[in-house]
Structure formats: C-alpha cells, structure tokens
GUMI-317549 format. One record per residue (C-alpha): chain; x, y, z; residue number from 0. Coordinates in Angstrom, 2 decimals. Example, Ala and Ser with C-alpha at 12.3 -4.5 7.8 and 13.67 -1.06 7.14 Angstrom:
2
+--------+---------+---------+---------+-----+
! chaine !      c1 !      c2 !      c3 ! num !
+--------+---------+---------+---------+-----+
!      A !   12.30 !   -4.50 !    7.80 !   0 !
!      A !   13.67 !   -1.06 !    7.14 !   1 !
+--------+---------+---------+---------+-----+
// end
This chain:
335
+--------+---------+---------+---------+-----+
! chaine !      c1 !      c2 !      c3 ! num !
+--------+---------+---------+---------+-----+
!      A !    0.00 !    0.00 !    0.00 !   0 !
!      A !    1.50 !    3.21 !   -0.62 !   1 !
!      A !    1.98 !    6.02 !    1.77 !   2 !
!      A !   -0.64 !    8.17 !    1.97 !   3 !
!      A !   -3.22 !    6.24 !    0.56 !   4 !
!      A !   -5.69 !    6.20 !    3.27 !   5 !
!      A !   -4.85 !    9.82 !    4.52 !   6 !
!      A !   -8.19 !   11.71 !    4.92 !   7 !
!      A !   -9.91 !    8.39 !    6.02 !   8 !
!      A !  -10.31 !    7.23 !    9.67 !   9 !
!      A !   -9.05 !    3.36 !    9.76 !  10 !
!      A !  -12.51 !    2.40 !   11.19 !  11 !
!      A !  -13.85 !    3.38 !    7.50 !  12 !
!      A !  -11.76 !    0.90 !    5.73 !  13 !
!      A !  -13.60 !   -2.18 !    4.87 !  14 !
!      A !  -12.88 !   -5.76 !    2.94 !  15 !
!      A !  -14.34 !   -6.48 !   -0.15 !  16 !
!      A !  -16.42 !   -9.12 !    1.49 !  17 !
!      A !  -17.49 !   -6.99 !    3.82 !  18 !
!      A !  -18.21 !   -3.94 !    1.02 !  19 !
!      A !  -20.49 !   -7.19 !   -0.96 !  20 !
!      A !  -23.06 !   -7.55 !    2.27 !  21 !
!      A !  -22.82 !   -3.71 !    2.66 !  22 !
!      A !  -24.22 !   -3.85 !   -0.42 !  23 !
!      A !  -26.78 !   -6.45 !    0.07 !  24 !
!      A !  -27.89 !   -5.13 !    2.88 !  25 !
!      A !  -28.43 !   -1.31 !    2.51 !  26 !
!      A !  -28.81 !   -1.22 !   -1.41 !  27 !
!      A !  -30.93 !   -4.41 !   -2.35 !  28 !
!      A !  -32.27 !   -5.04 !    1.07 !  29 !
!      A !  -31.25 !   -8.69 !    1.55 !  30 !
!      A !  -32.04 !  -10.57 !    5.01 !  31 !
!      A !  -28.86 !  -12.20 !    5.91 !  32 !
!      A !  -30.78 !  -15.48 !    5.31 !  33 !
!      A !  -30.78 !  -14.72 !    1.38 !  34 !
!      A !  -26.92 !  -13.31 !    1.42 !  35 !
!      A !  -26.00 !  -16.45 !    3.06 !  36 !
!      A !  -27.26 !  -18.60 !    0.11 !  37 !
!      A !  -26.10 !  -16.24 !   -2.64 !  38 !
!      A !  -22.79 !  -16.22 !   -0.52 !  39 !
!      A !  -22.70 !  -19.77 !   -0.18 !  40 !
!      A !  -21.57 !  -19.55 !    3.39 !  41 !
!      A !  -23.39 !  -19.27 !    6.85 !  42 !
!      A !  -25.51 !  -17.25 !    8.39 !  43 !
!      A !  -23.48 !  -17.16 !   11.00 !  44 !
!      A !  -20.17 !  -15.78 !    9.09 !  45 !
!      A !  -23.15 !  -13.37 !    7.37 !  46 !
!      A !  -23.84 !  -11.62 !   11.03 !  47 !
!      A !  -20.34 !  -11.94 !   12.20 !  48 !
!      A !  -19.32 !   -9.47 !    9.46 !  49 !
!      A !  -22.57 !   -7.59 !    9.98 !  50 !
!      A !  -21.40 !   -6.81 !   13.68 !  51 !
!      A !  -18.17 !   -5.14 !   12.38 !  52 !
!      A !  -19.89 !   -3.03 !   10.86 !  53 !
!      A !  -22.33 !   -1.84 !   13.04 !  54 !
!      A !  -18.93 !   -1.67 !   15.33 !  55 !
!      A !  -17.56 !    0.58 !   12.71 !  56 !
!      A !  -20.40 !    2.95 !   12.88 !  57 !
!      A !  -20.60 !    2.23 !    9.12 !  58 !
!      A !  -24.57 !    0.51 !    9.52 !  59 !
!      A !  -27.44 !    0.75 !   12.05 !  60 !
!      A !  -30.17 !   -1.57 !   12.54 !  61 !
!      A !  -33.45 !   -0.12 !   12.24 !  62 !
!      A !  -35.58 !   -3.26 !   12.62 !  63 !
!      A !  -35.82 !   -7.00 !   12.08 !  64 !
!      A !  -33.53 !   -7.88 !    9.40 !  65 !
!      A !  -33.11 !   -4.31 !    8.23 !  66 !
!      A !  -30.24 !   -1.60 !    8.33 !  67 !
!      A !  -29.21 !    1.93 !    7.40 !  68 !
!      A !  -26.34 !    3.06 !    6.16 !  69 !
!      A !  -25.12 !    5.83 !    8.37 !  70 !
!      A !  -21.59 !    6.70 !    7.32 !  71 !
!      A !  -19.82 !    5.56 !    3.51 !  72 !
!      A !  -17.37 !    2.82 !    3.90 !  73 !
!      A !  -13.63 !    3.00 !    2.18 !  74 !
!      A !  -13.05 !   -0.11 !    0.33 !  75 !
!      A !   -9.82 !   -1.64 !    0.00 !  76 !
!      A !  -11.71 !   -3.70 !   -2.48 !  77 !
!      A !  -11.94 !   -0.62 !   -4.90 !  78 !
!      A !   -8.90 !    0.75 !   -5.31 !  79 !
!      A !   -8.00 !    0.10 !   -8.56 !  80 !
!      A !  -11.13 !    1.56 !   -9.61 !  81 !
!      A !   -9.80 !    4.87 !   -7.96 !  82 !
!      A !   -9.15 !    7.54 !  -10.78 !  83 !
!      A !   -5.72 !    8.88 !  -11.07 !  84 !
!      A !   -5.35 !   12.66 !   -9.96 !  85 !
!      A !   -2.30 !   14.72 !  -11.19 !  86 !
!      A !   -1.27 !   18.09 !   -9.60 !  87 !
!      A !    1.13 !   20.07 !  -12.13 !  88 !
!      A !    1.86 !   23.89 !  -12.80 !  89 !
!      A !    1.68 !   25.04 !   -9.05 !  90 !
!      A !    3.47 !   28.45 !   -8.33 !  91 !
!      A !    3.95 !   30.20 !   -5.58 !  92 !
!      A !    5.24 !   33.95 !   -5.70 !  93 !
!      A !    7.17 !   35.16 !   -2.82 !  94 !
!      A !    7.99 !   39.09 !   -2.82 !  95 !
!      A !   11.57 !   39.82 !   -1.38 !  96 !
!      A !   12.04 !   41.97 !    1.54 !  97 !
!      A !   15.65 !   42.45 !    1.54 !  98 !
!      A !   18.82 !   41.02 !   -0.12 !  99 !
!      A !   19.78 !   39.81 !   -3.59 ! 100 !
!      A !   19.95 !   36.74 !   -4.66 ! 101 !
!      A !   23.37 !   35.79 !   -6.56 ! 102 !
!      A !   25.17 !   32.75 !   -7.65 ! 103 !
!      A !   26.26 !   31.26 !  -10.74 ! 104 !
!      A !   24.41 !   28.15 !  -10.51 ! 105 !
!      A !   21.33 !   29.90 !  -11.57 ! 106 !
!      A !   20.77 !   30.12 !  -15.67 ! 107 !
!      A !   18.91 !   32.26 !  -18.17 ! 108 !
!      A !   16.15 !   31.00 !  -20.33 ! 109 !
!      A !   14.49 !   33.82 !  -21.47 ! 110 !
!      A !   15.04 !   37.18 !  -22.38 ! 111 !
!      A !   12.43 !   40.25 !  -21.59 ! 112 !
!      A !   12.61 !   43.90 !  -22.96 ! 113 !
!      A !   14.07 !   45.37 !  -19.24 ! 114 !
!      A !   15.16 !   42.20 !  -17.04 ! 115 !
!      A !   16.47 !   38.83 !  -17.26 ! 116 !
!      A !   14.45 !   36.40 !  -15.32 ! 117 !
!      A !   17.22 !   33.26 !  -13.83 ! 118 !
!      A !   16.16 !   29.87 !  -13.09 ! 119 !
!      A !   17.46 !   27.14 !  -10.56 ! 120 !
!      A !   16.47 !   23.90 !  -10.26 ! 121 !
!      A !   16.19 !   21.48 !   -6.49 ! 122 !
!      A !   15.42 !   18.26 !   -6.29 ! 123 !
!      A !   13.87 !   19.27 !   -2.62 ! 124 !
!      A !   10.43 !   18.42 !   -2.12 ! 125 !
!      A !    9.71 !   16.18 !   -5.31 ! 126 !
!      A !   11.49 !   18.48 !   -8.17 ! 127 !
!      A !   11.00 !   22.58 !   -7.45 ! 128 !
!      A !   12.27 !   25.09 !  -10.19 ! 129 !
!      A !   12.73 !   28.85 !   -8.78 ! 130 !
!      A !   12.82 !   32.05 !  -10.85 ! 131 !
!      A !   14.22 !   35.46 !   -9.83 ! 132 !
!      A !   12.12 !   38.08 !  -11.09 ! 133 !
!      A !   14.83 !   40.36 !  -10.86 ! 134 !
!      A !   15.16 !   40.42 !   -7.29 ! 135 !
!      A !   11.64 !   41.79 !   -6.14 ! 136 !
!      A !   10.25 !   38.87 !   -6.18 ! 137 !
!      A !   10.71 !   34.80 !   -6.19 ! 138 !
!      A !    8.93 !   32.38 !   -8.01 ! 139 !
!      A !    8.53 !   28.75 !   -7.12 ! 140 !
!      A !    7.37 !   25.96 !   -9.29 ! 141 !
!      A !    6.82 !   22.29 !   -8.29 ! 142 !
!      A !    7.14 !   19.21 !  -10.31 ! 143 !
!      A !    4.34 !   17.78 !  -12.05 ! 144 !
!      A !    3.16 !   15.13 !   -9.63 ! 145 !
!      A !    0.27 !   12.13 !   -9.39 ! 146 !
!      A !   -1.17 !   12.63 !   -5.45 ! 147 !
!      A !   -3.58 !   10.34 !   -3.70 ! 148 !
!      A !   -6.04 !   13.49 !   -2.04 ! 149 !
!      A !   -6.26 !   16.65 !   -2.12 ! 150 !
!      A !   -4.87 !   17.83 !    1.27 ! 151 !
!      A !   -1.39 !   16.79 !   -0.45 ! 152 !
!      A !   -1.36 !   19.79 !   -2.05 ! 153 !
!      A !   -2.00 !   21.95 !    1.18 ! 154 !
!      A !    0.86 !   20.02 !    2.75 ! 155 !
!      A !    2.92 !   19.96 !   -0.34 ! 156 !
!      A !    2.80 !   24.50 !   -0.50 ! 157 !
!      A !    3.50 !   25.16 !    3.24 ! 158 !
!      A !    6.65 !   22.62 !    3.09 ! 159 !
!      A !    7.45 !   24.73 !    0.12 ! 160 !
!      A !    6.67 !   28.34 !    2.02 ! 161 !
!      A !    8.91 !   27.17 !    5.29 ! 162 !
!      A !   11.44 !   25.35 !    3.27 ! 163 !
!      A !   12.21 !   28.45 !    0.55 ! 164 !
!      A !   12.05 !   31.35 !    3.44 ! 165 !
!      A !   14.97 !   28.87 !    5.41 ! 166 !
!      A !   16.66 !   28.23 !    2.24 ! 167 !
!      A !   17.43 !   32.02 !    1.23 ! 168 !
!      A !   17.54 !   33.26 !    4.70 ! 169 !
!      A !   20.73 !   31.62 !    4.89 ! 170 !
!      A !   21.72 !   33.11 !    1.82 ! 171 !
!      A !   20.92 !   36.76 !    3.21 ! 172 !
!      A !   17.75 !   36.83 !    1.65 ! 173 !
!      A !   14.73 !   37.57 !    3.40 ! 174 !
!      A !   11.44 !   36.52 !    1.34 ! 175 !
!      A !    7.90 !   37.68 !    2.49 ! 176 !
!      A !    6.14 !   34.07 !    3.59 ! 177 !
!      A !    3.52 !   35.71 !    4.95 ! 178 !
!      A !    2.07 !   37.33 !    1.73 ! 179 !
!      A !    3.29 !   34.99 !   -0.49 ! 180 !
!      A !    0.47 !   33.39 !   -3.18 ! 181 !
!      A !   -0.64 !   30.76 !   -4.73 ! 182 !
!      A !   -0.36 !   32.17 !   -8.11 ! 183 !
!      A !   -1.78 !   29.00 !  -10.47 ! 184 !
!      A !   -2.22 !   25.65 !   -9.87 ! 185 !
!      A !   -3.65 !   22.79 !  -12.07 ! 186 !
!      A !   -5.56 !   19.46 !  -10.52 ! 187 !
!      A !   -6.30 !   16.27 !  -13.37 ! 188 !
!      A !   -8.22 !   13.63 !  -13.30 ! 189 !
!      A !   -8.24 !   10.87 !  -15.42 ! 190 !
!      A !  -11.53 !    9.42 !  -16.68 ! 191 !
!      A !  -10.58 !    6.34 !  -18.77 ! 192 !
!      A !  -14.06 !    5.85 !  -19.25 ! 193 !
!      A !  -14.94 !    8.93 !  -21.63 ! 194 !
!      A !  -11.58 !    8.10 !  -23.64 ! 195 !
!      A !  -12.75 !    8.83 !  -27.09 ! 196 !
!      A !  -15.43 !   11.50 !  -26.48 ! 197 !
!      A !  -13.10 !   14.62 !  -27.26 ! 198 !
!      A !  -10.67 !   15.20 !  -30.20 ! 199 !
!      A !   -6.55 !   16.22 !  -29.66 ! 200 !
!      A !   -6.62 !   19.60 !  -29.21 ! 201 !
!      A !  -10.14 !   20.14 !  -28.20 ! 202 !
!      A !  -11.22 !   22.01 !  -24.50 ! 203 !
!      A !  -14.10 !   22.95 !  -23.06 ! 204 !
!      A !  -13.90 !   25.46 !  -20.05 ! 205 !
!      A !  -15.97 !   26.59 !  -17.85 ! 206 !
!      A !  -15.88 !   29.77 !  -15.62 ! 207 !
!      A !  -17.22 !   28.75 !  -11.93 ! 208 !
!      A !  -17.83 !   32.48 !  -11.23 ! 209 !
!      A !  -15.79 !   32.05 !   -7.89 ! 210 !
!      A !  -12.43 !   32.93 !   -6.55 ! 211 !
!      A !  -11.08 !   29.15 !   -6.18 ! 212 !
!      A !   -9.96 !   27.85 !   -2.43 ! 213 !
!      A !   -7.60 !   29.57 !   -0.57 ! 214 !
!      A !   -4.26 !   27.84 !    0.62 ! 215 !
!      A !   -2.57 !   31.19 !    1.52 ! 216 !
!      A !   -4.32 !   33.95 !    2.93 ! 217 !
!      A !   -3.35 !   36.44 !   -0.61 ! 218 !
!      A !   -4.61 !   33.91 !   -2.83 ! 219 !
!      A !   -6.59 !   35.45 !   -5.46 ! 220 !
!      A !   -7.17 !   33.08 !   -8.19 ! 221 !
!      A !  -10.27 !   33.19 !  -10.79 ! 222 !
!      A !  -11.96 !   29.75 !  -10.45 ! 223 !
!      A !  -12.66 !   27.52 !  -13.57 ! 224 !
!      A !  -13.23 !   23.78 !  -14.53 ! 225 !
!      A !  -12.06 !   22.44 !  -17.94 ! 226 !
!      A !  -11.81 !   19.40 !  -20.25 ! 227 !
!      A !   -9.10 !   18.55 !  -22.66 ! 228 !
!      A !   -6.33 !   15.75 !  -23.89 ! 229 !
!      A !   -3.75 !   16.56 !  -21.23 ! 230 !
!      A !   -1.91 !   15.14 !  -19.19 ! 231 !
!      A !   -4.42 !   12.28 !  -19.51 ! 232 !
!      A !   -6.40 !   11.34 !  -22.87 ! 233 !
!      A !   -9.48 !   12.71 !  -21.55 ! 234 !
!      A !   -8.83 !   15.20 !  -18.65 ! 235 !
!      A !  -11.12 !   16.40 !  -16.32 ! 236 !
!      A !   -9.28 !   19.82 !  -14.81 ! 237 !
!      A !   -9.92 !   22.24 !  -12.45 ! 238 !
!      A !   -8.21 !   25.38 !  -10.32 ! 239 !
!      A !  -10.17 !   25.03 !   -6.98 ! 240 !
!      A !   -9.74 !   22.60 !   -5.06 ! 241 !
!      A !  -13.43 !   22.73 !   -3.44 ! 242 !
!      A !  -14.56 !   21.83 !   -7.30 ! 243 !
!      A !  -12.45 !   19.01 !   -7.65 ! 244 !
!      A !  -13.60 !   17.67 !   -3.68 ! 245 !
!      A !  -17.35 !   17.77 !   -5.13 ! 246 !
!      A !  -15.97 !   16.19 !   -8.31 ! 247 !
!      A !  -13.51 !   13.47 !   -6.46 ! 248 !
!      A !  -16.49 !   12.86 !   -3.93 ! 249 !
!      A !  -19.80 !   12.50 !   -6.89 ! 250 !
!      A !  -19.82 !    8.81 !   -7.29 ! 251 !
!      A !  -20.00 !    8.23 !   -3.30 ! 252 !
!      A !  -23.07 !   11.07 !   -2.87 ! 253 !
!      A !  -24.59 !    9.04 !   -5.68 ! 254 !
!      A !  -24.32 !    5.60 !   -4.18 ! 255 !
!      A !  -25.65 !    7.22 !   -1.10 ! 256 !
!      A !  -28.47 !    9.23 !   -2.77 ! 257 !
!      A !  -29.42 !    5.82 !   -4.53 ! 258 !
!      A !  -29.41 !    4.24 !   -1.34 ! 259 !
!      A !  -31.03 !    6.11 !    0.93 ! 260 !
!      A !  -33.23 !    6.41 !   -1.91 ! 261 !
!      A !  -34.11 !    2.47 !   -1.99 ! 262 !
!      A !  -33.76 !    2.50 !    2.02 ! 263 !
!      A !  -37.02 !    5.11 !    2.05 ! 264 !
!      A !  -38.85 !    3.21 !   -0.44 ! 265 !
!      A !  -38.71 !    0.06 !    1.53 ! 266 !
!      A !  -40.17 !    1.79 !    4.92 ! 267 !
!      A !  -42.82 !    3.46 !    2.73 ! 268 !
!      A !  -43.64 !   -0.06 !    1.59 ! 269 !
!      A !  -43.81 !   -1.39 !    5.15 ! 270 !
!      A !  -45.52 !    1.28 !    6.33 ! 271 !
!      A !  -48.08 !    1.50 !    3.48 ! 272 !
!      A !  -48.79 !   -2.62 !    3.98 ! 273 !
!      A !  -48.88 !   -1.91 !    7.91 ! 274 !
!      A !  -51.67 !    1.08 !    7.31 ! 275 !
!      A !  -53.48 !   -1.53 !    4.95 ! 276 !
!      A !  -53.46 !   -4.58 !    7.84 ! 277 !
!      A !  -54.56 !   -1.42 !   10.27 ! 278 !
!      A !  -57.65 !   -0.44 !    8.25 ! 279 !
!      A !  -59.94 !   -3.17 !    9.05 ! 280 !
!      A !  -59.32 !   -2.70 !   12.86 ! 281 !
!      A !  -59.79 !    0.93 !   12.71 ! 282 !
!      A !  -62.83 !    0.84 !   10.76 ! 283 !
!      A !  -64.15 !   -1.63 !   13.33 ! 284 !
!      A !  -62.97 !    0.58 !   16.15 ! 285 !
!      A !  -65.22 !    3.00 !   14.93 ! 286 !
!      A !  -68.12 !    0.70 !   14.60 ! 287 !
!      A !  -67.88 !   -0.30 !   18.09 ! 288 !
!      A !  -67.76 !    3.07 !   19.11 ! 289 !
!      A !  -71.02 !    3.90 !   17.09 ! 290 !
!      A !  -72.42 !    0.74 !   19.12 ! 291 !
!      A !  -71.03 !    1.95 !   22.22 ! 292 !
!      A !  -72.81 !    5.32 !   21.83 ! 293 !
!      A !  -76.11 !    4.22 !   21.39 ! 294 !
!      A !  -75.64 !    1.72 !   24.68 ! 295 !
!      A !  -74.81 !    5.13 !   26.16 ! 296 !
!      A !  -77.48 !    6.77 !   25.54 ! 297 !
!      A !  -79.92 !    4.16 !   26.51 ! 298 !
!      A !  -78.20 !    3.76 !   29.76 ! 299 !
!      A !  -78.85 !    7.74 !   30.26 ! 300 !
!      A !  -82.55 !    7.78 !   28.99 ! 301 !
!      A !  -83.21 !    4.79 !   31.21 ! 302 !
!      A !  -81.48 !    6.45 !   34.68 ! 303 !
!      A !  -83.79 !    9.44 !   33.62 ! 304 !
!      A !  -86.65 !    7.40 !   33.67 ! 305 !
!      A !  -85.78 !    5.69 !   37.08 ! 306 !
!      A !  -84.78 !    8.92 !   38.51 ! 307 !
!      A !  -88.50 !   10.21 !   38.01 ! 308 !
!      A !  -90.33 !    6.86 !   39.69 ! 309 !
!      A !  -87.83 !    6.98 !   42.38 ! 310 !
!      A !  -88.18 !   10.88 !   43.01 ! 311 !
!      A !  -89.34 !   11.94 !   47.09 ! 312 !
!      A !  -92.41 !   13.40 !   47.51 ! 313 !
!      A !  -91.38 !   17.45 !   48.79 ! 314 !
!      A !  -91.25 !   17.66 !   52.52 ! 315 !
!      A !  -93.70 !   20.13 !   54.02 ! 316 !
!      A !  -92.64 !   22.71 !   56.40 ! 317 !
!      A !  -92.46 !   21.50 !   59.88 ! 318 !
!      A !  -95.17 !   23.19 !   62.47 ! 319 !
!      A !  -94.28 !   25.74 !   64.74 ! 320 !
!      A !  -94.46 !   25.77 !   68.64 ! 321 !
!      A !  -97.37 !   23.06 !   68.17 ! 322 !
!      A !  -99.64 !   25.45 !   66.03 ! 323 !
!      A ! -100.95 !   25.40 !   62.06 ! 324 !
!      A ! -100.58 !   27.95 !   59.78 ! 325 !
!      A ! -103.50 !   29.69 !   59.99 ! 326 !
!      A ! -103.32 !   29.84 !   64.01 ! 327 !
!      A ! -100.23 !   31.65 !   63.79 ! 328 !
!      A ! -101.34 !   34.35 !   61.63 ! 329 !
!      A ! -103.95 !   35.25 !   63.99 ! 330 !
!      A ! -101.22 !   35.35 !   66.62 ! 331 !
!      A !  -99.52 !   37.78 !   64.26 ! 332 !
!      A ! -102.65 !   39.74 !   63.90 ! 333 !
!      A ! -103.53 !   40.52 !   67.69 ! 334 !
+--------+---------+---------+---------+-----+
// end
C-alpha cells in the first residue's frame, strides 16, 4: 500500500471487499442475511459476524428486524483500482523579497524580456522545485508535475514549500515575504478512462465557476474555472479550486448514497403502506364499536332518567311551629 493512501480516512472506515459485498446487500438491495447467506454460499453465522463489524464501525445501524441503514460511507480496500488517477502540475507560488539579492552562478537564463532577465534554478527538494528570480523583487517557485492520492497533499505539499524556501534564502541573506506569499496557479487532473474517445486532440471545453477558487494562503486570489481537454491524460477532467475538484472526487459516493437512501425510504414506505393496509380493518371496526357503544350510552342515560323520576321523594312540608298550624299563627300575628 502506498503512503498516503488512506490519509483523509479514519481506519474504522476501511472495509474488505467481502465486507463492502453484504454492505451492499444489505443497505442497497435489502437482503435478510438469510438470502446473502445462500447467494454467498456460506453461513448465516459468518453473514452476522461481518454484519457486527460493521455496526462496530459505525458504518450501519439496525433499524428493525432484518433491516439496516447506512449511516456513514465505507472506504473499500476492495476498490482501489477503480480509484481515478489525480495529477497536480503547474503550481506556483510567488514570494515578494524583503531584503537582499539573490546571486550565484548556478542559476541560468532561459528567457530574455525587454528590461530584465528572469534566472532559473532547479532542487530536487520536495519532489522536483524550479525557482525564478524576477529580478530580485520577487521569487517564483514551481513544483514538479506530480500524481497525489487526495487533495490535502497539495496543502501540505505549499506550506513545506513556504517554510522550506524562506529557510533556504535566509541563509543566503535573503529575506522573502512568507507571509504574503500566493498561490499564483495551480492545475488538478483527473483521469476518466471511461470517456476516452469523447473529445478530439486539441479540443477544450472550459468553464468559468464564477468564484475565486480555495484559498491555501491567505493572498490567494485566483479566478476559479473547470475544464476538459487531452492533457496530461487522454481525456482530462481539470480544475483550479480545489473545493470543485472535492465535489468532483467525492460525486460517485453522494450518488451511491443518494441511490441508497433512496431504496432504504422506499422500503419503509412499503412497510408502512402494507402496515396502514393490515390497520384499516381494525380501525374501521374501532369505529363501529364506538357507534355501538354510543347508542348503549345513551340508553343507559334515557333509562337512569326514567328511574330517577319513579324513584323521586315526595317534597317535605314545612315542619309546624311551637305546636300550632298555619293559619293559628297568623292570627297570633294579627292581635
């Protein structure tokens, strides 16, 4: 395995092809492990066993019997050679010089402009870097063209270039400004052996993105765009921004997931449709026995009305007073 080649992914990601195949049967076509067993030829028991790693992974849930979700996309050793080849060439860096002047004889002219003579020197530091001495205001750095395994190689790759260069021509007297240097260009290819064929030598399309493209140093200022031509690959899928190439490095995994999740949710609208269905019946008799229980209701209340009446005390009359009736006590009132 080379170095590098699982940078950006957590080891707990990185599954076997066996376990990527019941992945697959699981979350995409919705197997029981019953059914992978027998297309697997092996047991149900090896089928769990490997189900268990990855729920121990974090990379599947179970969400009910015999059914899981997805939850986080696996890295499969298992797919590597399917992994498309991404080439970094033409990044520059421009450094403006503070104070000094760069001299030396080891350092050659390839070009000749109308008022200065740009010199080039090349190291073999850091993969291959070629500098340029724009006449002593300011340093240009170029690094080798290069195939890289993610993109955070190329973050790593600049700032080993920013502390390297300052070091280098400090020593030499030369003090370079790291801390506004910039990014000033920088290709990322991808090869796409698939769509070999579809464009001519020669041909490009580009398109503008109508963005400035990621930052790496804070005085970046670089016009984003996408592109396709013949180069370095036969069909070339190129790009200045690193956040475009991310989204374009990253498409086939959203649309396995989208596909996915898509199939997951179409499965617990099916269950859920055929559980309404079996629910129907007993709801519509719910209701039916609540009709019934209604009417028993109200025949319990008319009948406690009735009883209530029959049973009803006659109204007690007004006790008498100091032994006398009514009538004897007015005439009391009256004298």
């Amino acid at each position: 395995m080379k170095k590098g080649l699982n940078k950006g992914f957590k080891d707990s990601n990185i599954i076997s092809k066996e376990q990527k195949e019941i992945l697959d049967y699981l979350t995409v076509d919705f197997l029981t492990p019953n059914k992978i067993a027998s297309i697997r030829k092996t047991s149900v028991q090896a089928v769990y066993k490997s189900i268990k790693k990855l729920e121990k992974k974090g990379i599947v849930k179970k969400i009910g019997q015999n059914a899981w979700r997805q939850i986080k996309p696996p890295f499969s050793l298992g797919t590597m050679v399917e992994k498309p080849t991404t080439n970094l060439h033409a990044l520059q860096i421009n450094f403006p010089i503070l104070r000094g002047q760069i001299e030396g004889s080891d350092w050659t002219i390839k070009e000749r402009l109308n008022h200065w003579l740009p010199k080039y020197k090349n190291l073999s530091i850091l993969g291959g870097l070629t500098l340029k001495n724009n006449n002593n205001k300011s340093l240009t750095v170029f690094a080798k063209t290069r195939n890289i395994e993610n993109l955070n190689e190329i973050y790593n790759l600049a700032f080993k270039i920013r502390t390297y260069i300052g070091h280098f021509f400090k020593n030499q007297g030369v003090v370079l400004d790291i801390f506004n240097c910039q990014v000033k260009n920088l290709n990322i290819a991808t090869e796409d052996k698939q769509a070999e064929g579809m464009i001519s030598k020669g041909e490009k399309f580009e398109l503008d993105l109508k963005k400035k493209s990621e930052k790496i140093f804070e005085k970046d200022n670089i016009n984003a765009k996408a592109w396709l031509d013949g180069s370095p690959f036969k069909f070339t899928t190129e790009s200045n921004d690193m956040e475009w190439k991310r989204a374009y490095l990253g498409m086939p995994f959203t649309i396995r997931d989208m596909v996915s999740l898509l199939h997951q949710t179409n499965k617990e609208v099916n269950y859920l449709a055929v559980n309404i269905n079996s629910h129907i019946p007993a709801i519509v008799k719910l209701g039916d026995n609540a009709d019934l229980l209604g009417v028993q209701v109200k025949r319990m209340g008319d009948n406690l009305e009735k009883f209530t009446e029959v049973t009803q005390l006659p109204k007690p009359k007004k006790p008498k007073q100091y032994g006398l009736t009514e009538a004897e006590m007015k005439k009391l009132r009256e004298m």
